[in-house]
VMD Tcl script that draws the C-alpha trace (Angstrom):
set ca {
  {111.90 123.22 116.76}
  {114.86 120.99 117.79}
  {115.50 117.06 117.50}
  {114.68 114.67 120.04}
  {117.48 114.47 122.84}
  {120.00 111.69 122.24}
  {118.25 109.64 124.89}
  {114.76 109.53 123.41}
  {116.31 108.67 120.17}
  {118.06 105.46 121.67}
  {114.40 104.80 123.17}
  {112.25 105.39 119.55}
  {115.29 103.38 118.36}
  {114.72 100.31 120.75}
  {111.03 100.66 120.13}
  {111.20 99.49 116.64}
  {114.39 98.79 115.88}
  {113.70 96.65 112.34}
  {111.21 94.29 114.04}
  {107.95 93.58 112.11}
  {105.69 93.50 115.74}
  {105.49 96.99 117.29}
  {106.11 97.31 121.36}
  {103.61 94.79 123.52}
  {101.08 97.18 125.26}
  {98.95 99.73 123.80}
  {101.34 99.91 120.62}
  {100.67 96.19 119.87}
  {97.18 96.94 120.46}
  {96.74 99.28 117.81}
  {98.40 97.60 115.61}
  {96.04 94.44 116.17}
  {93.20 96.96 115.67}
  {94.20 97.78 112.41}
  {95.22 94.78 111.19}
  {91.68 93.27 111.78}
  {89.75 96.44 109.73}
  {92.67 96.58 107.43}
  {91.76 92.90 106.50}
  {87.96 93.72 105.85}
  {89.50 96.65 103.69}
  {91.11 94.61 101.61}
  {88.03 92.25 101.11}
  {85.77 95.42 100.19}
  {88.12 97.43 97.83}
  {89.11 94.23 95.77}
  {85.01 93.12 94.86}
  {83.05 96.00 95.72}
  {83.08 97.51 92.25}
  {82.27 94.35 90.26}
  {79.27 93.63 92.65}
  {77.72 96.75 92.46}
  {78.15 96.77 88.30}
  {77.60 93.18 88.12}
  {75.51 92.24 90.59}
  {73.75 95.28 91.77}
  {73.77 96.58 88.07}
  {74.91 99.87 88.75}
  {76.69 101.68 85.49}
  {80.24 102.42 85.93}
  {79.65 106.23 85.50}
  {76.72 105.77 88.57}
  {79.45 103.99 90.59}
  {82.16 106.05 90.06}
  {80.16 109.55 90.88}
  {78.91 107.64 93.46}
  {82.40 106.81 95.35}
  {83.48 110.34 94.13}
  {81.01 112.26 96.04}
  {81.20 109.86 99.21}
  {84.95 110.41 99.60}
  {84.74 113.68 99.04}
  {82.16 114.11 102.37}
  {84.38 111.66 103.98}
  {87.32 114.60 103.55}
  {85.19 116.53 104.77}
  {83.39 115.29 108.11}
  {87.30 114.00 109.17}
  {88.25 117.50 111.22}
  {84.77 117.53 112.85}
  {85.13 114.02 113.88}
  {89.09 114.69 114.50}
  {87.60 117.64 116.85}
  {84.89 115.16 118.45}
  {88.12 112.76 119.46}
  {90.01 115.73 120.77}
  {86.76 116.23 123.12}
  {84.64 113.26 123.74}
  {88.22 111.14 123.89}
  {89.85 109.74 121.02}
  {89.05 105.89 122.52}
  {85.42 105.91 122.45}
  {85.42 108.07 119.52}
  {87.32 105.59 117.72}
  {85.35 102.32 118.98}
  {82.13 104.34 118.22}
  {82.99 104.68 114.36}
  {85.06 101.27 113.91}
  {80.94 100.09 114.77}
  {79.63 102.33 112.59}
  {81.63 101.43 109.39}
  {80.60 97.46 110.38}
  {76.83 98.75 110.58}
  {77.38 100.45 107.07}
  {79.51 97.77 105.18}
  {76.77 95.38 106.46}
  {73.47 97.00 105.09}
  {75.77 96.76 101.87}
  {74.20 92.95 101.95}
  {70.55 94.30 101.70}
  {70.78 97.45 99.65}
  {69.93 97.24 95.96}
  {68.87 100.23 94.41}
  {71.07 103.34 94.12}
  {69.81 105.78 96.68}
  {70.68 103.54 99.87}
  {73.92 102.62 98.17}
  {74.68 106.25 97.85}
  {74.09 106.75 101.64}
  {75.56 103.79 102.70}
  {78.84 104.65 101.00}
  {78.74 108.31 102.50}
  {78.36 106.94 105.65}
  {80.90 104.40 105.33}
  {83.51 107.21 103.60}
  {82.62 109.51 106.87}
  {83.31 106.89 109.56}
  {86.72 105.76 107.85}
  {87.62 109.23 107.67}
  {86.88 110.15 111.43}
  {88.10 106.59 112.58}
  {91.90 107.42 110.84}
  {92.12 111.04 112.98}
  {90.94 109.18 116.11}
  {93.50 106.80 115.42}
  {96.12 109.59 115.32}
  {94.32 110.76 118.34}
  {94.91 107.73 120.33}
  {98.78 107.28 119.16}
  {99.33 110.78 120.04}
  {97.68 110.47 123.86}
  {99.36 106.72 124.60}
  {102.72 106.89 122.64}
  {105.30 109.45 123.54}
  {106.38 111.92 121.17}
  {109.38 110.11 120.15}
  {107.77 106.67 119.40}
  {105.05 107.96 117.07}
  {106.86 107.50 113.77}
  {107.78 104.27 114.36}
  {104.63 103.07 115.39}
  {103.16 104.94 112.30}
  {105.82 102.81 110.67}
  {104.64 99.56 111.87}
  {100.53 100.12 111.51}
  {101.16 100.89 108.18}
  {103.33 97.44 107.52}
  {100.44 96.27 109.24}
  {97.81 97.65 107.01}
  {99.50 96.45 103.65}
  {99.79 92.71 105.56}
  {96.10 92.84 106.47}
  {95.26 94.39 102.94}
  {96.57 91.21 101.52}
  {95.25 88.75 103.30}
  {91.88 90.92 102.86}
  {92.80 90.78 99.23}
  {92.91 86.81 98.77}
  {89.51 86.58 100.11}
  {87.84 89.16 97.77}
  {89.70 87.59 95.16}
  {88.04 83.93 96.12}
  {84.91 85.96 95.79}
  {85.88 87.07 92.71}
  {86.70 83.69 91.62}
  {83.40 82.40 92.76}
  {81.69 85.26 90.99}
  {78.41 84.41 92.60}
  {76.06 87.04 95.11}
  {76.82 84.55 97.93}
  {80.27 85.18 97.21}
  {80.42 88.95 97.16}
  {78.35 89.12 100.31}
  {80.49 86.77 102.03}
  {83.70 89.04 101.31}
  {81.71 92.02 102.75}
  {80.62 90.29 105.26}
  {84.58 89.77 106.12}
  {84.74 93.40 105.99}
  {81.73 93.95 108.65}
  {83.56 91.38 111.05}
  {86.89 93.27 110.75}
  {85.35 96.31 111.91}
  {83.45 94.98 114.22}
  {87.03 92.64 115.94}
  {88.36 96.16 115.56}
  {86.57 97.99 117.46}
  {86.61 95.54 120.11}
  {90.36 95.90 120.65}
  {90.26 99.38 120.47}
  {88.04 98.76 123.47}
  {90.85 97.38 125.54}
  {93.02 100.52 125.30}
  {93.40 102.75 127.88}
  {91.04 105.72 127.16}
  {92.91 109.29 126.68}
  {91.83 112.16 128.93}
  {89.82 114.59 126.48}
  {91.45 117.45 126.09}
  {90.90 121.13 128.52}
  {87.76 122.37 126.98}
  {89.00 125.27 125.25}
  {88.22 129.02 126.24}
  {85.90 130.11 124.04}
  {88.01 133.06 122.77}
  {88.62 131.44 119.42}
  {87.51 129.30 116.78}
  {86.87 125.73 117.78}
  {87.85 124.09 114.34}
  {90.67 126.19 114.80}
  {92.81 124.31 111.51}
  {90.57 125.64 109.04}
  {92.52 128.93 109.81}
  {95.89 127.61 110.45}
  {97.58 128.51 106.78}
  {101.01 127.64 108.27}
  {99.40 124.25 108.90}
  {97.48 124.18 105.52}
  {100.57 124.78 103.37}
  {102.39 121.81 104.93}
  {99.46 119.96 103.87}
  {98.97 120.98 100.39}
  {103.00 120.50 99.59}
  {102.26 116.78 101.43}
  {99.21 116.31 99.24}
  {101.61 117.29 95.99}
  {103.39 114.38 96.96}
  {100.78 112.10 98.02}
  {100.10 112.40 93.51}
  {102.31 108.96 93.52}
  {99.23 107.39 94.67}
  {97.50 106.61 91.59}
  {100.45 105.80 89.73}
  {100.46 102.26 90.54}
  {97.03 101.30 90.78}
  {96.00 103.23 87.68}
  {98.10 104.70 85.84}
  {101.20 102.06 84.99}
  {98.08 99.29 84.25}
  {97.12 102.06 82.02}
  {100.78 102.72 80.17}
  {101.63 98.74 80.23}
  {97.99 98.32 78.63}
  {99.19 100.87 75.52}
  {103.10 100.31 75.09}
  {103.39 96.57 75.70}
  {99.58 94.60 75.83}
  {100.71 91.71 76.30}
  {102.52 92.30 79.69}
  {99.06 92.94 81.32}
  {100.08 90.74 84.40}
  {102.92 92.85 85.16}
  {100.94 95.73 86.91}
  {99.59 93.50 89.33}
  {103.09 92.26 90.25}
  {104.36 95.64 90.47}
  {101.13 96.28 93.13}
  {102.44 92.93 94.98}
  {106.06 93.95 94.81}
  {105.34 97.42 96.44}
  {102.89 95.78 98.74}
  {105.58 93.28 100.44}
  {108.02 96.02 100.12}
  {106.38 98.35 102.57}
  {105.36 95.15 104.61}
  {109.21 94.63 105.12}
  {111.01 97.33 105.08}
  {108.78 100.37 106.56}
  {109.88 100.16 110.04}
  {113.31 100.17 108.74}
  {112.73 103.45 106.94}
  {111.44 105.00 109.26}
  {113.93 104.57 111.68}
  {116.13 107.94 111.67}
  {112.77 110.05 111.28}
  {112.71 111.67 114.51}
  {112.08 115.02 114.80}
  {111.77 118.15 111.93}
  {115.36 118.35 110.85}
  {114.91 114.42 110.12}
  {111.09 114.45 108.55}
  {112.31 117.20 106.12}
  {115.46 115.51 104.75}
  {113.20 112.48 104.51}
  {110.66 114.22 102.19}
  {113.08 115.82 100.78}
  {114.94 112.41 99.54}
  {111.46 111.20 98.45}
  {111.09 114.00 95.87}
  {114.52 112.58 94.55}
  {113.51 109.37 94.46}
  {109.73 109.80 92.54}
  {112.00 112.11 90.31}
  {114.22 109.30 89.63}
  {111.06 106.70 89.30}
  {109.41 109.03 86.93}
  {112.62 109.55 84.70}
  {112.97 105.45 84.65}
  {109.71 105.38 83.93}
  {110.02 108.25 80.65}
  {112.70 106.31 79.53}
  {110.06 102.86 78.97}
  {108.28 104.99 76.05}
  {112.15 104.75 74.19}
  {111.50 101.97 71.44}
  {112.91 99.00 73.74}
  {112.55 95.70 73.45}
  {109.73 94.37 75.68}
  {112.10 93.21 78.59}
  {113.54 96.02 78.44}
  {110.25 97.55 79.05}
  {109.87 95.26 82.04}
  {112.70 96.24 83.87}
  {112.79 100.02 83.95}
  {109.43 99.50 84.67}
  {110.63 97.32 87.56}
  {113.19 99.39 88.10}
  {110.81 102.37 88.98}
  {108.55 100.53 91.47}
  {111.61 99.92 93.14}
  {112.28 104.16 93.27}
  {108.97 104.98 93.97}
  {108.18 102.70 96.59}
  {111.33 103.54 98.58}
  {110.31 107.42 97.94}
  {106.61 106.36 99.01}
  {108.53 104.90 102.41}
  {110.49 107.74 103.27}
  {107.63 110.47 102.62}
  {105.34 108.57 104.48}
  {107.85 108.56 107.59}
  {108.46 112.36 106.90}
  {105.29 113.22 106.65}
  {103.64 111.01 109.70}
  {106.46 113.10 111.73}
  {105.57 116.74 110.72}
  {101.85 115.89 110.91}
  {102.07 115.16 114.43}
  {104.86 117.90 115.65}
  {103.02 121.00 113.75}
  {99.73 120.42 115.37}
  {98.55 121.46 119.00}
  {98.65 119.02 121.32}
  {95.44 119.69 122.19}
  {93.57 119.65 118.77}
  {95.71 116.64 117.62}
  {92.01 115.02 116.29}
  {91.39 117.81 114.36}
  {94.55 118.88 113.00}
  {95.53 115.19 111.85}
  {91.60 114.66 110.13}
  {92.71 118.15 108.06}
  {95.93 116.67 107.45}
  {94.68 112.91 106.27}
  {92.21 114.88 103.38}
  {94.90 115.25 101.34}
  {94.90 111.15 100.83}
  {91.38 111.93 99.74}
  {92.07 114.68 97.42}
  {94.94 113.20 95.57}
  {92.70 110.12 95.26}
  {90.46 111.80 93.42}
  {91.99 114.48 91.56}
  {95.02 112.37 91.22}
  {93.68 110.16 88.05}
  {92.02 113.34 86.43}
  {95.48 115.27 85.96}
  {97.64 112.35 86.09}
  {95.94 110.54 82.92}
  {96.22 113.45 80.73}
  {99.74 114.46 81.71}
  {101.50 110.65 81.55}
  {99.56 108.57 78.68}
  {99.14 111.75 76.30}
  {102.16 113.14 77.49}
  {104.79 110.69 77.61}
  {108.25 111.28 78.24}
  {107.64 114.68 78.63}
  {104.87 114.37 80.87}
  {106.54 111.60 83.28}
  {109.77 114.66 83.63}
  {106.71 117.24 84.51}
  {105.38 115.03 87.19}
  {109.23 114.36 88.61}
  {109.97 117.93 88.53}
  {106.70 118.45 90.76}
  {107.81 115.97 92.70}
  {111.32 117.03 93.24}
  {109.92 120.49 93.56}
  {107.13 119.37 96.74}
  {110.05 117.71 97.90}
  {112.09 120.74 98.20}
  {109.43 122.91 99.29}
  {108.39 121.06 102.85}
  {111.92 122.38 104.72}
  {110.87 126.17 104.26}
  {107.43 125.55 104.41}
  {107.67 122.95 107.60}
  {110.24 125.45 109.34}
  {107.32 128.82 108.47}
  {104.83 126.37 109.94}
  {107.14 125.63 112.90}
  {108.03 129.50 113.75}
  {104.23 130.14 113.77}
  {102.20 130.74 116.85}
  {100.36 127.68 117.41}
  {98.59 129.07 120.39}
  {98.24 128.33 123.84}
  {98.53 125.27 125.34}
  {95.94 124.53 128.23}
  {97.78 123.56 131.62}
  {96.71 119.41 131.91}
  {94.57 119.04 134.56}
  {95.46 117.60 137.73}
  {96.19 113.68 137.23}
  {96.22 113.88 133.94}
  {98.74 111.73 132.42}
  {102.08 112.84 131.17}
  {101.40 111.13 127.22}
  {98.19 113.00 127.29}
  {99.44 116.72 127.91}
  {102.67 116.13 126.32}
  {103.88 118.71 124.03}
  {105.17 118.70 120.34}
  {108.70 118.32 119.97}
  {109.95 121.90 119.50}
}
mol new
graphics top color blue
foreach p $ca { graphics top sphere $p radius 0.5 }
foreach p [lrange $ca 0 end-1] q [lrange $ca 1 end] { graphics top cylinder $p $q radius 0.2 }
display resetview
């Protein structure tokens, strides 16, 4: 696999050269698409858990197994959906579960006992998890190879922006604390679906792909080891997840109490910080000799973070506490920024151009899996742990880190199998081919 020629670098370069607003056309489209859900996001993930204890009355323990089990089925269902994009088309595939994740979030408003809840969150776990591969679908069939990553770069400033904003109106809910309330800030989430899927509907639909022959397996990823190995070092990595919205709140709450505010400015800080600087870190990312140096300075970086944040257990002084704990936000968020650009590149340049859907919903469980296994192992390891632990987890780190350039180049040598010839009139971004 080789870099992009110097001429589709000064293009990828041009495309999102440090501004916040991605290319007018389809690129600007998707990024107004995901703004819009990422805003109704934001509204359900800050109040859903305190109305359904609250509220709804739901135990903790109910809710928790509850969420666990629907993301875990959400993993699941994203390579059949993936594979549904890749042959329905990844437009209507996309529209058709941006609609069913509004339907879902709004029977939230009328359920109240536990088994509809339990459904309704399955549901709503499955169509997020098909509508991300789509997504990738649709970047992959209307962007060309060498834009990708920087798009990537700017929907994902674009979901932390709408995230906010999505945010500040579950936290008026919050404020409120009444039912009206809550139901209004889901009801924010059902209409951000619902806008999105009505500018998805203005994109140009992508071709589905040539049905396949036949000859071999049609969820053809579950066998693709090469494939699964880059995933499983990217999901290694993806264990920096849970640090900041569980685990510091967790080590501030035991070594200095009365800084309890500072884990939510740490969230903001990191927030803003992808918001602003994403794009810009994504920049050089252009092809497999460029994703693996990036992941492999990430590992560095959540080394460094995790040594910064060993050193906080030390008997310091409380500001002193602050700042290396500061201090390590800073590392791990620009390691967060420069694995996510890595990784968004390899994703797309391993898989088939012609199972991209699938390929991409195998790739995207390992957000799911680190979400959930992350706080089991991570708990144990850091707050019992200390010091010791935080080095463990930074030696993973720098280990996963390490690991993707042999394991990304085995994946890259592999045979990834035939490509169909596009069919006549097909477009060009459509039956375009991985960079190789």
């Amino acid at each position: 696999m080789r870099e992009v020629t110097a001429a589709s670098n000064r293009s990828r370069t041009s495309a999102h050269g440090g501004t916040l607003l991605p290319p007018a056309g389809p690129q600007r489209t998707l990024a107004a698409a995901q703004l819009a859900s990422s805003v109704g996001d934001g509204a359900y993930y800050t109040c859903s858990a305190l109305y359904f204890t609250r509220v709804v009355g739901m135990s903790p323990t109910a809710l928790g197994l509850g969420l666990a089990l629907a993301w875990a089925i959400g993993s699941l269902a994203g390579v059949p959906l993936g594979h549904l994009a890749d042959r329905r088309g990844p437009r209507r595939t996309a529209v058709t579960l941006a609609l069913a994740a509004a339907v879902t979030v709004a029977a939230l408003l009328v359920i109240r006992s536990y088994g509809p809840f339990l459904l309704a969150v399955c549901l709503y776990a499955t169509a997020q998890s098909g509508l991300t591969a789509a997504r990738q679908a649709l970047v992959a069939g209307l962007v060309p190879p060498a834009e990708r990553t920087g798009l990537l770069a700017h929907l994902q400033s674009t979901l932390n922006g709408g995230l906010a904003v999505g945010a500040a109106v579950g936290g008026v809910a919050l404020t409120v604390g009444t039912r009206a309330g809550y139901l209004g800030a889901f009801a924010v989430t059902a209409l951000g679906f619902l806008i999105g899927a009505l500018v998805l509907r203005r994109l140009p639909e992508v071709p589905p792909a040539a049905p396949e022959s036949g000859t071999g397996p049609k969820l053809a990823v579950l066998r693709d080891r090469r494939y699964a190995a880059v995933t499983l070092v990217n999901t290694v990595l993806l264990l920096r997840m849970p640090l900041l919205s569980l685990i510091l709140p967790l080590w501030i709450a035991r070594r200095a109490p009365g800084l309890g505010w500072l884990g939510s400015a740490l969230f903001v800080l990191n927030t803003l910080a992808v918001l602003a600087f994403q794009v810009r870190a994504a920049r050089d990312v252009s092809g497999l000799d460029s994703a693996v140096r990036a992941v492999r300075a990430a590992g560095l970086l959540l080394l460094a973070s995790c040594v910064v944040c060993g050193l906080s257990a030390l008997d310091v002084p409380v500001w002193v506490f602050a700042v290396l704990l500061t201090a390590a936000a800073v590392l791990q968020v620009a390691g967060e920024m420069r694995q996510s650009a890595g990784s968004w590149q390899l994703g797309f340049d391993l898989a088939p151009p012609e199972r991209i859907g699938q390929y991409q919903g195998f790739f995207g469980t390992g957000v799911a899996v680190a979400r959930t296994l992350g706080p089991l192992l991570l708990t144990t390891l850091l707050l019992d742990g200390g010091p010791v632990g935080w080095l463990v987890l930074g030696g993973v780190f720098l280990a996963a880190g390490y690991a993707m350039g042999p394991v990304a180049r085995w994946a890259a040598a592999g045979d990834r199998g035939a490509v169909p010839a596009p069919a006549p009139g097909t477009p060009a971004s459509a039956a375009s081919s991985t960079v190789s």
